[in-house]
DRENLUM-415863 format. One record per residue (C-alpha): residue number from 0; x, y, z. Coordinates in nm, 4 decimals, decimal comma. Example, Ala and Ser with C-alpha at 12.3 -4.5 7.8 and 13.67 -1.06 7.14 Angstrom:
num=0 | X=1,2300 | Y=-0,4500 | Z=0,7800;
num=1 | X=1,3670 | Y=-0,1060 | Z=0,7140;
***
This chain:
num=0 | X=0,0000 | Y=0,0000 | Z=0,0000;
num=1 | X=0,1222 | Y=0,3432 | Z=-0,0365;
num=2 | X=0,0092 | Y=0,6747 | Z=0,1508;
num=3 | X=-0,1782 | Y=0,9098 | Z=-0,0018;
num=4 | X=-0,1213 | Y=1,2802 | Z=0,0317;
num=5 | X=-0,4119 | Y=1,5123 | Z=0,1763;
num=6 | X=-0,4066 | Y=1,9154 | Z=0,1394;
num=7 | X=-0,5285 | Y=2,1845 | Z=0,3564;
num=8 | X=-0,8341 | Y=2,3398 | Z=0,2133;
num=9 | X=-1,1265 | Y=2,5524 | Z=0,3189;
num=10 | X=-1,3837 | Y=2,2757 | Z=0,2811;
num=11 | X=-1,6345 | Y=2,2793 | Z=0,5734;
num=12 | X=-1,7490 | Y=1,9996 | Z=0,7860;
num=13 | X=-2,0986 | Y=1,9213 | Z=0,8493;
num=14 | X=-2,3033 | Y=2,1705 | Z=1,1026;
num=15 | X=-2,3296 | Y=1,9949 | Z=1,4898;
num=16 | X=-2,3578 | Y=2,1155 | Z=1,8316;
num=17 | X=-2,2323 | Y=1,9459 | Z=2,1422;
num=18 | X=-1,9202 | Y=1,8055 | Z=1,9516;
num=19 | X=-1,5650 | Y=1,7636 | Z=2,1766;
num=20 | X=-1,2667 | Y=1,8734 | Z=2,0474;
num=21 | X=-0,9015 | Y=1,6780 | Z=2,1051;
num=22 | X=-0,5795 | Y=1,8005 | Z=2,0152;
num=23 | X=-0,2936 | Y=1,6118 | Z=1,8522;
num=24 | X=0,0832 | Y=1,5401 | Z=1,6898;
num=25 | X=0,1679 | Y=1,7918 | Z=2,0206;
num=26 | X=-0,1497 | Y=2,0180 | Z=1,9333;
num=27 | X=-0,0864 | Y=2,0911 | Z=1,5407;
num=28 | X=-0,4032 | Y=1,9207 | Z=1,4736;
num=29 | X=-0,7446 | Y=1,9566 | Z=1,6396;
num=30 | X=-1,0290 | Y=1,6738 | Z=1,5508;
num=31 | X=-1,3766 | Y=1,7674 | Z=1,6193;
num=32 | X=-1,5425 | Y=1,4461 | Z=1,7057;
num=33 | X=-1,9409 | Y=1,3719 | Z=1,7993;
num=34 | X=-2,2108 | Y=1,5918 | Z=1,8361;
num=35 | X=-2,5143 | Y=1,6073 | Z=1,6686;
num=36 | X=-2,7281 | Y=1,7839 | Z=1,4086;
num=37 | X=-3,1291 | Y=1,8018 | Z=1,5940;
num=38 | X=-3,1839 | Y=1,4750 | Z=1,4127;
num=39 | X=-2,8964 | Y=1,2307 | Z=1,5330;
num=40 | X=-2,5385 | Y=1,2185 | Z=1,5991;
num=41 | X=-2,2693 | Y=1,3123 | Z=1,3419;
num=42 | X=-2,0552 | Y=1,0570 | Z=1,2505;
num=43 | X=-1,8060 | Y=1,2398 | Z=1,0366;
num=44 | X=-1,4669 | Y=1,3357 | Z=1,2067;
num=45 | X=-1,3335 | Y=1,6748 | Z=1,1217;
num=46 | X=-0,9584 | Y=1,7443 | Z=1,1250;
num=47 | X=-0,8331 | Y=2,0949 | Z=1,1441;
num=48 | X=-0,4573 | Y=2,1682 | Z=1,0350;
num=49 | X=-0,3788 | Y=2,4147 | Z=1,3490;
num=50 | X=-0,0891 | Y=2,5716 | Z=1,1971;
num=51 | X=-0,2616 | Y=2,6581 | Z=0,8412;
num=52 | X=-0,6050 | Y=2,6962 | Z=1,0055;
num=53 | X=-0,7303 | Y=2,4911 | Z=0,7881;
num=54 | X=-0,9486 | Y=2,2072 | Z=0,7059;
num=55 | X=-0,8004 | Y=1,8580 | Z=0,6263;
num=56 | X=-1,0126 | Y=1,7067 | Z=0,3216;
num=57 | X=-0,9523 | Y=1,4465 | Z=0,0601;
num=58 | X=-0,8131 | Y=1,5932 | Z=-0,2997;
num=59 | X=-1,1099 | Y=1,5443 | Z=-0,3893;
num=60 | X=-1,4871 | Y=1,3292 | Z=-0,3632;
num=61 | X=-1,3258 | Y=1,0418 | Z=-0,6008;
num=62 | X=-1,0185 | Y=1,0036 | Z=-0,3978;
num=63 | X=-1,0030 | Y=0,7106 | Z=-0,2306;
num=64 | X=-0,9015 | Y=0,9005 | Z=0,0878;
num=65 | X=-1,0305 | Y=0,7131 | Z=0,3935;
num=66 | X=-1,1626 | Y=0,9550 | Z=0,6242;
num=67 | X=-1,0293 | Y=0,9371 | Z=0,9729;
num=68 | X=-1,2537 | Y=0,6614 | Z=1,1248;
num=69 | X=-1,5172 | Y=0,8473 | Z=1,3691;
num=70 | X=-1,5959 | Y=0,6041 | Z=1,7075;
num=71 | X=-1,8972 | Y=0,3676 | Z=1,6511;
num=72 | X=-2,0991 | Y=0,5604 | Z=1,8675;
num=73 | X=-2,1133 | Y=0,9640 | Z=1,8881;
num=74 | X=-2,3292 | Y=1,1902 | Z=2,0304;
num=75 | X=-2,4025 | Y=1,5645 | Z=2,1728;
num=76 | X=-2,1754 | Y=1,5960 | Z=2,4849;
num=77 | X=-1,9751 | Y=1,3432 | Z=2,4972;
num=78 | X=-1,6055 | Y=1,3520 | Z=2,6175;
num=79 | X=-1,2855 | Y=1,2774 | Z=2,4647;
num=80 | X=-0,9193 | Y=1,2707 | Z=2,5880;
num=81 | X=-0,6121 | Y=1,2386 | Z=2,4055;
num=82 | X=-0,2646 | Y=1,0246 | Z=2,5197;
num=83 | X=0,0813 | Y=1,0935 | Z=2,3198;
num=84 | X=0,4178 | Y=1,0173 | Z=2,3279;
num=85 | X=0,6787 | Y=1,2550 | Z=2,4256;
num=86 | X=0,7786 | Y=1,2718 | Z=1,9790;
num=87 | X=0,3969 | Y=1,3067 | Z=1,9290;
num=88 | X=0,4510 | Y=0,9989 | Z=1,6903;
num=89 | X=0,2343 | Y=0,7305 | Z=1,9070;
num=90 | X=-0,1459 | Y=0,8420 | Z=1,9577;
num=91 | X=-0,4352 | Y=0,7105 | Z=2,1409;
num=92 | X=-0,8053 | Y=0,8596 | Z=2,1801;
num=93 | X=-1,0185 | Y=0,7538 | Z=2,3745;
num=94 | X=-1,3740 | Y=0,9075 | Z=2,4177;
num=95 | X=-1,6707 | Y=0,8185 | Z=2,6640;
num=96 | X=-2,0667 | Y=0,9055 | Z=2,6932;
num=97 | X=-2,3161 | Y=1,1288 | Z=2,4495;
num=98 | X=-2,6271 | Y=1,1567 | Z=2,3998;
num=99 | X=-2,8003 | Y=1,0037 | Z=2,0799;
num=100 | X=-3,1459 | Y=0,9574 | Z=2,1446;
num=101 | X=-3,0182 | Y=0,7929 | Z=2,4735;
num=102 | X=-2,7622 | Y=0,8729 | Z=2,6992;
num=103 | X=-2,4341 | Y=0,6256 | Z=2,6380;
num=104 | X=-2,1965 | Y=0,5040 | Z=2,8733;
num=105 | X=-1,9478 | Y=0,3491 | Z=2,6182;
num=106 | X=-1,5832 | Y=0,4189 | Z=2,6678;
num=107 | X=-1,3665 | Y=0,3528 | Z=2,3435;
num=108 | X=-1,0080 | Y=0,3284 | Z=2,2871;
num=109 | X=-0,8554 | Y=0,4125 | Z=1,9647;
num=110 | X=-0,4874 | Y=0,4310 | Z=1,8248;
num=111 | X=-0,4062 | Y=0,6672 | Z=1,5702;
num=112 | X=-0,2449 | Y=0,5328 | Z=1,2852;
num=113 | X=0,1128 | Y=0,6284 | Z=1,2347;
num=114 | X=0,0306 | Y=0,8505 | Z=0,8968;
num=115 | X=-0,2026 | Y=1,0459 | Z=1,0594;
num=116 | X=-0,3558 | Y=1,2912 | Z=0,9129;
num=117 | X=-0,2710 | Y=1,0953 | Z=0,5814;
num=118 | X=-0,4742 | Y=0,8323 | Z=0,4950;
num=119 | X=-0,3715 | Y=0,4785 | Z=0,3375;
num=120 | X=-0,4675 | Y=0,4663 | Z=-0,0524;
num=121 | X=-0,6098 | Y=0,1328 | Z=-0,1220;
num=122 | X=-0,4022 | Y=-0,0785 | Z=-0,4225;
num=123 | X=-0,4743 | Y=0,0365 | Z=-0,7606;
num=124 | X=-0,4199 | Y=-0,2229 | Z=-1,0506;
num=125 | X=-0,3665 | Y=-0,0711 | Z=-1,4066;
num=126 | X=-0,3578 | Y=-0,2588 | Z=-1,6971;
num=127 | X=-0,0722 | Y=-0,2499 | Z=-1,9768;
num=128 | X=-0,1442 | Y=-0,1157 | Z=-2,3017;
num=129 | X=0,1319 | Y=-0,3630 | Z=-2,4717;
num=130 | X=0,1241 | Y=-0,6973 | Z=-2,2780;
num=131 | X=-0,2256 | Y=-0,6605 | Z=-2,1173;
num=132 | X=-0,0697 | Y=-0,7926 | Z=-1,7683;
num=133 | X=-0,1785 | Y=-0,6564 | Z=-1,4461;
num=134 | X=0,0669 | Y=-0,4560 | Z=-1,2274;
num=135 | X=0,0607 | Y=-0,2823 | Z=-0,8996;
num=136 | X=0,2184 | Y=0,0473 | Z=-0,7703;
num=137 | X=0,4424 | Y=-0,0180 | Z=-0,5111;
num=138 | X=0,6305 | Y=0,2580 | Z=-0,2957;
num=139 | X=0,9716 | Y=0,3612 | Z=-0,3594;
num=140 | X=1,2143 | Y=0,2248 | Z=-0,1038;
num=141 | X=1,4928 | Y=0,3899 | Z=0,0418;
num=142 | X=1,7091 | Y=0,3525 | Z=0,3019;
num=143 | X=1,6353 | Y=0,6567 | Z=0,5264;
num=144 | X=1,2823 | Y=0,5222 | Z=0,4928;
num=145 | X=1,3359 | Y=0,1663 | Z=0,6234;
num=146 | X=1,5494 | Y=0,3611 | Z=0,9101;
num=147 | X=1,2198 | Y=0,5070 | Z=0,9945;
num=148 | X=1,0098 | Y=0,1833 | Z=0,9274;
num=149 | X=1,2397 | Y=0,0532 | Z=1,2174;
num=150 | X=1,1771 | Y=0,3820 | Z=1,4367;
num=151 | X=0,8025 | Y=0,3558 | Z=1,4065;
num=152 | X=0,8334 | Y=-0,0220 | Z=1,4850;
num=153 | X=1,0047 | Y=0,0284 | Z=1,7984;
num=154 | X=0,6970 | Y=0,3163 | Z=1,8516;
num=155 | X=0,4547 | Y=0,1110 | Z=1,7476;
num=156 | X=0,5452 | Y=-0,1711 | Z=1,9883;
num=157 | X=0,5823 | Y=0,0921 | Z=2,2740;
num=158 | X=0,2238 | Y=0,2349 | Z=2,2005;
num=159 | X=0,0513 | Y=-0,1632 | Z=2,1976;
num=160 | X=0,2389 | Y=-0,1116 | Z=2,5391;
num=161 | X=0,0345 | Y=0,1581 | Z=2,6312;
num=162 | X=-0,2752 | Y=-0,0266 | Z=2,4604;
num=163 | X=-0,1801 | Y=-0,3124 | Z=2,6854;
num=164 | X=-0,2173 | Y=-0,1028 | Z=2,9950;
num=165 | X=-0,5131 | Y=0,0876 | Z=2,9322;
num=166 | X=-0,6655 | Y=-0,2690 | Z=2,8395;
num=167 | X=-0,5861 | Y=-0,3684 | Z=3,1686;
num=168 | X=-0,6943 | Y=-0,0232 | Z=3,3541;
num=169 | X=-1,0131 | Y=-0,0689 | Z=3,2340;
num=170 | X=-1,1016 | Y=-0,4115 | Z=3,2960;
num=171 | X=-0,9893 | Y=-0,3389 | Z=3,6419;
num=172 | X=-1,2378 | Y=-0,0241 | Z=3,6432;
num=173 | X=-1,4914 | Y=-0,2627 | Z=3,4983;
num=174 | X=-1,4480 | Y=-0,5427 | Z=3,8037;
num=175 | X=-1,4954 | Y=-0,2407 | Z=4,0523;
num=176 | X=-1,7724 | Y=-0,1075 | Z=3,8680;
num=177 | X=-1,9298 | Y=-0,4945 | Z=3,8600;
num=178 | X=-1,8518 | Y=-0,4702 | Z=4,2847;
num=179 | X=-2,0214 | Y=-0,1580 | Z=4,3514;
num=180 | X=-2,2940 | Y=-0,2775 | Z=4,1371;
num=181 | X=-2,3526 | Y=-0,5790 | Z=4,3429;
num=182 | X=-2,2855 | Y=-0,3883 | Z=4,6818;
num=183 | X=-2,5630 | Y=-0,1492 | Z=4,5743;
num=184 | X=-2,8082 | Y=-0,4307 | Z=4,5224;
num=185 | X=-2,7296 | Y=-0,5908 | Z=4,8686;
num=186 | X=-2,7916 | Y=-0,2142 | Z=4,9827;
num=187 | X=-3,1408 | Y=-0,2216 | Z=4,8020;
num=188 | X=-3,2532 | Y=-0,5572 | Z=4,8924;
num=189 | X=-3,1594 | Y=-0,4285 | Z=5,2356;
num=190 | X=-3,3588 | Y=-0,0970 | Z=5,2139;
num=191 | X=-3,6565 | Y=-0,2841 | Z=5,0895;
num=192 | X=-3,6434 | Y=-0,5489 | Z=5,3576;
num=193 | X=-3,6333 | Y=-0,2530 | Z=5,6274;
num=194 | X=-3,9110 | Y=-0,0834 | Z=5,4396;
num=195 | X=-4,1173 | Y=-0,3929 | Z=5,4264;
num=196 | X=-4,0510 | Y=-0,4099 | Z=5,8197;
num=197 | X=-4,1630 | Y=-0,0780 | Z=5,8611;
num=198 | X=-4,4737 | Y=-0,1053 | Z=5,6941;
num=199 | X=-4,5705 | Y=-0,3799 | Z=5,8952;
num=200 | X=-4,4614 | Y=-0,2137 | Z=6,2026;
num=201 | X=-4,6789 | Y=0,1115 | Z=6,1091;
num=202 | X=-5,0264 | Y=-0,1404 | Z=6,0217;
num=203 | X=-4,9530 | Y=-0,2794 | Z=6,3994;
num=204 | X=-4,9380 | Y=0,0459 | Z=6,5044;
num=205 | X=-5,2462 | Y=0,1441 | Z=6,3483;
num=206 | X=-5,4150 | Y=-0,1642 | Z=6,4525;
num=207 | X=-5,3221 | Y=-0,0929 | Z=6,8450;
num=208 | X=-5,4664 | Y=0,2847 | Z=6,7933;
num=209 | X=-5,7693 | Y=0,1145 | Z=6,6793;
num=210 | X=-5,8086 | Y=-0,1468 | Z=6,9391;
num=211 | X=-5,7280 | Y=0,1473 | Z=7,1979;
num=212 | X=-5,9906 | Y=0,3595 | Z=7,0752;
num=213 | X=-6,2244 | Y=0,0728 | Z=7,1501;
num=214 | X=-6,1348 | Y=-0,0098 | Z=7,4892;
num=215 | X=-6,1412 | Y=0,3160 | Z=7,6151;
num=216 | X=-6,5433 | Y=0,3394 | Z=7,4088;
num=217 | X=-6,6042 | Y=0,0236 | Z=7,6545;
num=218 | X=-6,4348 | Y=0,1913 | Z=7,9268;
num=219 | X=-6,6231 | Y=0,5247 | Z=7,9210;
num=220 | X=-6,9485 | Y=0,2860 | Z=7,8907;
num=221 | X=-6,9167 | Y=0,1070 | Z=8,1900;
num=222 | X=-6,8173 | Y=0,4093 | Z=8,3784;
num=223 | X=-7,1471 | Y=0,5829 | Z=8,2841;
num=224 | X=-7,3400 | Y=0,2582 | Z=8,3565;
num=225 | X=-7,1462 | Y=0,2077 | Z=8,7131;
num=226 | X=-7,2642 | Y=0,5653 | Z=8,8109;
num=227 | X=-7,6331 | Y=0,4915 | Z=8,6988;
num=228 | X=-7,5769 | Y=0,2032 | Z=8,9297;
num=229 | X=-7,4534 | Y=0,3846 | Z=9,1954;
num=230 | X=-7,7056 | Y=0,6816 | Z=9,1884;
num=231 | X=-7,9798 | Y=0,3466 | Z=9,1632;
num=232 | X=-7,8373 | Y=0,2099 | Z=9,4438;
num=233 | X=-7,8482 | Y=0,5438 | Z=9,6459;
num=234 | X=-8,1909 | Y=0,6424 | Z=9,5912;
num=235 | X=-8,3214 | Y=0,2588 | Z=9,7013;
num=236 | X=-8,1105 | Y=0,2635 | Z=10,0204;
num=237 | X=-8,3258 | Y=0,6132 | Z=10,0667;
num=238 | X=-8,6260 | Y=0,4277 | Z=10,0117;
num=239 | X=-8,5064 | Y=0,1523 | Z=10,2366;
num=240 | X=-8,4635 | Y=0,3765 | Z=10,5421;
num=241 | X=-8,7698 | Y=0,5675 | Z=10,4751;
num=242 | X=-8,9865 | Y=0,2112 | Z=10,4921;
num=243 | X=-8,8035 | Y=0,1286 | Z=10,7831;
num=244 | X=-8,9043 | Y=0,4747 | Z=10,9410;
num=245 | X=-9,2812 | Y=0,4385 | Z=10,8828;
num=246 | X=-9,3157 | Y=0,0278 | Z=10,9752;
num=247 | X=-9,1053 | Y=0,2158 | Z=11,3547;
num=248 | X=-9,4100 | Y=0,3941 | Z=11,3754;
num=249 | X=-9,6500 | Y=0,1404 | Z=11,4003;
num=250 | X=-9,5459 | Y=0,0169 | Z=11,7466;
***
């Protein structure tokens, strides 16, 4: 394969709002990545030369220019973050969240390929006019250049280093993430077993209030019928001793 060229022009990228910006190659390029458009998220990267202020684009719309490859899902607000080497050479992005009709909670990893902003031209087979055989460009090698095929080796192996690491950071976030997952479910099936507890404790409550209520109704009952006793009682012990005063009065 060989690499294909791109120019600075003043070609526009597509409207969006809510997009995150990155910076990169030790901030001479700036990709606008995400946001959306009032209808759904954008999925075309944009790549702005810093240094020319100007847009990156293909040579034009028949090139076979692959356009930097945006992250499978984008979205208004989401975040991005950018890790280099100390040359700039070796880059990784890695973005997280947005909002595309539903709030995401992916977080994706990429590595920047080493001809960034150039983009790989895909093999082009011409035919020959005299023998009608096939043949296929292939780059001019020279020794300076396998000198830096070796350097970018050596970088390359370095940033799969890197890769390695941030592999292992986040399955490492993801295990604590799976913990407090399952510590907040022993916390909820412990809130709702308190809560259950509670409710029961509140209908006994209400029950006693009600059984209460009724004792003291049969309480203040039998008080008022005592004291119609005791005022019938009185007034025949009155009757008594006036009998017993007029059967004196015979003898």
């Amino acid at each position: 394969t060989t690499t294909t060229t791109t120019t600075t022009t003043s070609k526009i990228p597509l409207a969006r709002a809510g997009h995150c910006v990155v910076s990169l190659r030790n901030d001479r390029y700036a990709l606008i990545i995400g946001g959306g458009n009032n209808q759904n998220g954008v999925l075309e990267t944009a790549i702005l030369d810093l240094n020319e202020v100007k847009w990156i684009t293909p040579e034009n719309d028949d090139d076979v220019f692959t356009k930097f490859e945006s992250p499978k899902f984008v979205g208004e607000g989401m975040s991005a973050v950018s890790f280099e080497s100390m040359d700039g050479k070796e880059s990784v992005l890695m973005t997280f969240g947005g909002y595309n009709g539903s709030c995401g909670n992916d977080l994706q990893v990429y590595k920047l390929p080493s001809e960034f902003p150039n983009a790989k031209r895909r093999e082009k087979t011409t035919s020959s006019s005299s023998a009608g055989a096939a043949t296929t460009t292939t780059p001019h090698v020279t020794s300076s250049r396998n000198d830096a095929h070796h350097q970018s080796s050596r970088s390359s192996a370095d940033g799969e280093e890197r890769m390695a690491e941030l592999e292992r950071l986040l399955a490492q976030s993801r295990e604590e993430a799976n913990q407090i997952r399952a510590d907040a479910r022993l916390v909820v099936d412990a809130h709702a077993s308190l809560q259950s507890k509670l409710d029961a404790c509140e209908r006994a409550r209400v029950d006693a209030e009600s059984l209460l209520k009724s004792e003291r109704k049969i309480k203040a009952q039998l008080h008022d019928k005592l004291e119609r006793l005791d005022r019938e009682n009185l007034r025949l012990r009155e009757r008594l001793q006036d009998y017993e005063g007029n059967s004196k009065s015979w003898f």
